[in-house]
N, C-alpha and C positions, 0 to 999 in steps of 0.2 A: 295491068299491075305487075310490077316483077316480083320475079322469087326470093322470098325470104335468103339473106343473102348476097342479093344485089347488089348492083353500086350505090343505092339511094338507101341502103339500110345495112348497119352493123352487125359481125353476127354476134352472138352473146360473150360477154366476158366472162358468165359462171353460169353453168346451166346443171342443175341436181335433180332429182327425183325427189319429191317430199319425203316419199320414207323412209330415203339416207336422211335428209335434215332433219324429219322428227326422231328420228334413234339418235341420228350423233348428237342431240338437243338433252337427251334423255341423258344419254350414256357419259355428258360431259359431266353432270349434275351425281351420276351412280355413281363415275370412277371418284371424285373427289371424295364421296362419303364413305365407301369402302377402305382408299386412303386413310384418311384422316382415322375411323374407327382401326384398322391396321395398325398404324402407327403410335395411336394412343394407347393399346393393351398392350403392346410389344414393348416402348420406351417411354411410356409416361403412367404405367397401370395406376401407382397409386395416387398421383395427383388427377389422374380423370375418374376414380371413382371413388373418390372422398365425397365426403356428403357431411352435415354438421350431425348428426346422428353419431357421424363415427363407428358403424359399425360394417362389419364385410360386406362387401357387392364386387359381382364377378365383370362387369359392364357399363363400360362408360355411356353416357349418357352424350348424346349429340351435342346436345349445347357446351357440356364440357370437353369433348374431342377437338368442338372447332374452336376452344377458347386457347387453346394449347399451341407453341411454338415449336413445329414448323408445320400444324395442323391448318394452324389460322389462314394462311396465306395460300393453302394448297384449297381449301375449301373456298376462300374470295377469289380466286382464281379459276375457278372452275362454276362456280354461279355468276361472276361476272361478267366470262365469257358465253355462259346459257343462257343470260338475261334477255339480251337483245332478241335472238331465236323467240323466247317466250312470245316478246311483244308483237314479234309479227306473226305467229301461229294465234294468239289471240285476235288479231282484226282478219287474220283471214279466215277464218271460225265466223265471226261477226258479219263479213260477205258472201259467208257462203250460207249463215239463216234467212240473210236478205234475200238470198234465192231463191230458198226453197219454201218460204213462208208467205202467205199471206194475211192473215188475219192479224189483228191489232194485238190478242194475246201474247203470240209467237214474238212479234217481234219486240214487243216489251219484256219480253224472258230474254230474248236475242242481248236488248240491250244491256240487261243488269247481266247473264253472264260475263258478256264483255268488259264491264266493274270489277265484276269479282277475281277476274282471270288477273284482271292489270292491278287491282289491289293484293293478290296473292304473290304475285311477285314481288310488287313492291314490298310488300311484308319481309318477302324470303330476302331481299337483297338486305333490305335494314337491317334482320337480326343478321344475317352473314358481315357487315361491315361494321356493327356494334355489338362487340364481346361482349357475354354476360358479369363477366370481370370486367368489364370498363365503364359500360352506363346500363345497370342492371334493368331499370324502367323503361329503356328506349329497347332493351332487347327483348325484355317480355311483353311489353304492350307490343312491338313487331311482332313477335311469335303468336299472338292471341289472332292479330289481325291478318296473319298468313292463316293460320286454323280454321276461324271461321269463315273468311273468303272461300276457302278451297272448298269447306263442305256444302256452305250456297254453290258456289259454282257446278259442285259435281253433282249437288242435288239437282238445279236448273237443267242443268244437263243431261242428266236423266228425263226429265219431262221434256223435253226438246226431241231426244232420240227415240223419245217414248210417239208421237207423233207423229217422226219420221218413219220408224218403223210401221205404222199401219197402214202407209201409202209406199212402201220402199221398190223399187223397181231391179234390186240389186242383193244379196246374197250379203254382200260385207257388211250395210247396213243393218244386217239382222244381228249379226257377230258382233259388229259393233257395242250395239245397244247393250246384248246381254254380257259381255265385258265391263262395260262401262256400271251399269246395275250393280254386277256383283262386287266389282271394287270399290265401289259406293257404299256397299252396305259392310262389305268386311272393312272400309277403312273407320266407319262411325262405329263398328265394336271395338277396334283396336284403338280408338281416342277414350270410349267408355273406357275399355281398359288401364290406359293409361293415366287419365283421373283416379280412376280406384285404385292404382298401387301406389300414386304419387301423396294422395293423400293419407293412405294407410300409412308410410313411411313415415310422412311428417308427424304423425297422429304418436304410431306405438312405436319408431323407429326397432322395424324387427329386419334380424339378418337378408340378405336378398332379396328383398323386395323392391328397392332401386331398382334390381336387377330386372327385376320382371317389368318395371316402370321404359325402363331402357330397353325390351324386347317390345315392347308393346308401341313406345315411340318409332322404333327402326321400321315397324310393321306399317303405320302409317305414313312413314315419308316414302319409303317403298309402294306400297299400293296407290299414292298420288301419283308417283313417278307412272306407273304404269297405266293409271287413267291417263295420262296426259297422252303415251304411249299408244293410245286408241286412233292417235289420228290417224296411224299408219295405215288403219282400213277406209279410213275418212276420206283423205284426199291419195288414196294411191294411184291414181293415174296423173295428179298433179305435178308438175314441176316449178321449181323456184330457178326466178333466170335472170342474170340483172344484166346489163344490154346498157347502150347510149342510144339517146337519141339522135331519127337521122338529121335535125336541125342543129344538132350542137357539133358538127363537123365543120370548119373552118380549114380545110386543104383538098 
């Protein structure tokens, strides 16, 4: 057999570390949101935190940051470019339970994670490419079905590492898991959260309580970002390498 390298085989056209791809994956998704809420309190404050209420809030609220111009495009530009990333950390997530599972339970979790990761994005992509200002039921039925996705999946996912950890042969796997747990459970207080201010607002529209609706949002899209962020101990001796094959050489 010759050496990787050879005349019978190409050497890689991109060859990365997973835990540059899953940060830069992360961090394409953090810089635009940080963006976008930037630029909405500095040049657009009182049209991103109007509310029909009418009454002060200090905090734009995500869906209004990214309904704004030049918010809009900085945010579709930065999910659109993290989308793909997603989809393939989601089936390599799905190949790598296939390995480590046996039992028919596992790999039935394996698969509905795998649902939920690819329904969670597609949620985040829909309401990212449909403004709440432009088809308000295609943005919020997105946002419901990104929501709940995520909290199955990161529930799943917890019982999955929960598993793996009791057979783990590796130290990260342990780190792992209790990362994964605790972002799980502070992000299902921070959505409680964000129900009880969202609705108190609509209810008694009292001063600043948007606001607190909008800290308590930021909180959850932040703690998904950083469960996603797990993979880093996941697959760290992994790499991502895309290559030709040596049949498709023709010289």
């Amino acid at each position: 057999m010759l050496p990787y390298g050879g005349l019978n085989k190409d050497k890689p056209l991109l060859r990365l570390p997973f835990t540059d791809f899953a940060v830069g994956t992360v961090l394409l998704a953090l810089t635009g949101l940080l963006a976008c809420l930037a630029i909405s309190v500095l040049y657009h404050f009182e049209d991103s935190t109007y509310t029909h209420c009418q009454v002060p809030n200090y905090l734009p609220s995500i869906s209004a940051s990214i309904s704004l111009v030049p918010e809009r495009y900085i945010w579709r530009c930065c999910i659109g470019l993290h989308s793909a990333p997603r989809y393939l950390v989601a089936l390599a997530y799905f190949r790598f339970y296939r390995g480590r599972f046996a039992r028919l339970q596992e790999l039935l979790l394996s698969g509905l994670a795998l649902l939920c990761s690819l329904a969670e994005n597609t949620g985040l992509l829909l309401l990212t490419y449909v403004a709440s200002t432009e088809t308000y039921s295609v943005h919020k039925y997105s946002f419901i079905v990104f929501i709940a996705s995520s909290q199955l999946h990161m529930l799943v996912t917890c019982r999955l590492w929960h598993v793996i950890k009791r057979h783990c042969v590796h130290s990260e796997e342990v780190t792992s898991y209790r990362w994964k747990l605790r972002l799980f459970m502070f992000n299902i207080s921070c959505c409680i959260g964000a129900a009880y201010f969202f609705r108190r607002h609509n209810n008694y529209c009292e001063e600043g309580i948007y606001t607190m609706f909008a800290l308590c949002e930021y909180m959850v899209v932040l703690s998904n970002m950083a469960f996603h962020l797990t993979a880093f101990w996941d697959f760290g001796s992994k790499e991502v390498m895309v290559a030709t094959r040596p049949e498709e050489k023709h010289y």
